[in-house]
N, C-alpha and C positions, 0 to 999 in steps of 0.2 A: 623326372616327373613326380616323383612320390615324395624330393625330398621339396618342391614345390606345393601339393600340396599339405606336408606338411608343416612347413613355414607360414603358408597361410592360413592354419588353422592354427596355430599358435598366435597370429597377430591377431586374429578377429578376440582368441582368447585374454588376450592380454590388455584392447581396445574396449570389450565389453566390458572388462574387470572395473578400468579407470571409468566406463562411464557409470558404471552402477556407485563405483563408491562415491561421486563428485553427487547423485541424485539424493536432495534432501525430499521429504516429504512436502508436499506443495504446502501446507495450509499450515509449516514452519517458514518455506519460503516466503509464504505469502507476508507472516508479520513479521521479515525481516527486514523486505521490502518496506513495508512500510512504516517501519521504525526507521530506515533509512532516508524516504519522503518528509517523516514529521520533523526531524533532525536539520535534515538544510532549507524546510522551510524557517525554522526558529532560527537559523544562522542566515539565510538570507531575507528576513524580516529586524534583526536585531533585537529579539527579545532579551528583556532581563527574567531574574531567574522565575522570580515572582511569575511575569506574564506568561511565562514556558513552559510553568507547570501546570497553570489554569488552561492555556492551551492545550496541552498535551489530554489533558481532562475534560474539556470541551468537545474535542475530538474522537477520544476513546468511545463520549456519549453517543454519538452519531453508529456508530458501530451497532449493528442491528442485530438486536439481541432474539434466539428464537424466543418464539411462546410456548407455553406449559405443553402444549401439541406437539412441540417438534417445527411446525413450520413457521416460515418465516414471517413478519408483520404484512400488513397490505401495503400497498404502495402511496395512499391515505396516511394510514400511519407513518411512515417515513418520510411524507414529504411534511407532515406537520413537525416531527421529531427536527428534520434537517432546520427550517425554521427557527427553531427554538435555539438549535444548537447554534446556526448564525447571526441570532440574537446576543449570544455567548460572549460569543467569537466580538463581536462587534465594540463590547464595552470593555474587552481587554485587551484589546487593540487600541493603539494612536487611530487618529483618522488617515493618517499615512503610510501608516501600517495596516492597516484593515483595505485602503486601496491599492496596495501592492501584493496584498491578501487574496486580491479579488482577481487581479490578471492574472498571479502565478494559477488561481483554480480555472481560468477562464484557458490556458494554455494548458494545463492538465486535459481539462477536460477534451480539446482540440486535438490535441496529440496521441487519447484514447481512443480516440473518433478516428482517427487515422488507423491506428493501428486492426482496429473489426473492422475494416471496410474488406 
């Protein structure tokens, strides 16, 4: 019995160890993710290097910056910023590009919506 539950506190020690080390801090996951997202969007759009970069910086833009407060913009403010930023997006994109632009967000966005339900 003891060497039972000895063994088992040794695996929970061992299983907690691996998952602590494997946890990053979220808000390095988060833009790892998302450096991985803007990556095979530029490779399943075909950008050159030119439109990749102004992408990649178009995009950055959208990222909502706090204010001098601390909190976050209004919802006002980011849907005009988004706007703008799709203005961006729009002129450095093909027209073939900018509508395959529009499914891959349009399935993004379907897919995140799945996933909060």
């Amino acid at each position: 019995m003891k060497k039972q539950i000895l063994s088992l506190v040794v695996a929970l020690l061992i299983g907690t160890t691996v998952c602590i080390a494997q946890n990053r801090p979220q808000g390095q996951q988060r833009k790892v993710d998302r450096e991985k997202r803007v990556e095979k969007m530029i490779t399943d759009l075909g950008l050159n290097e030119k439109q990749a970069k102004d992408f990649k910086a178009a995009l950055e833009e959208m990222r909502p910056a706090k204010q001098k407060s601390g909190e976050r913009p209004s919802r006002e403010e980011m849907q005009k910023k988004r706007a703008e930023v799709e203005a961006k997006i729009k002129k450095i994109l093909t027209d073939e590009q900018y509508k395959k632009y529009q499914d891959m967000r349009k399935k993004e966005n379907e897919n995140r919506k799945k996933r909060t339900k």
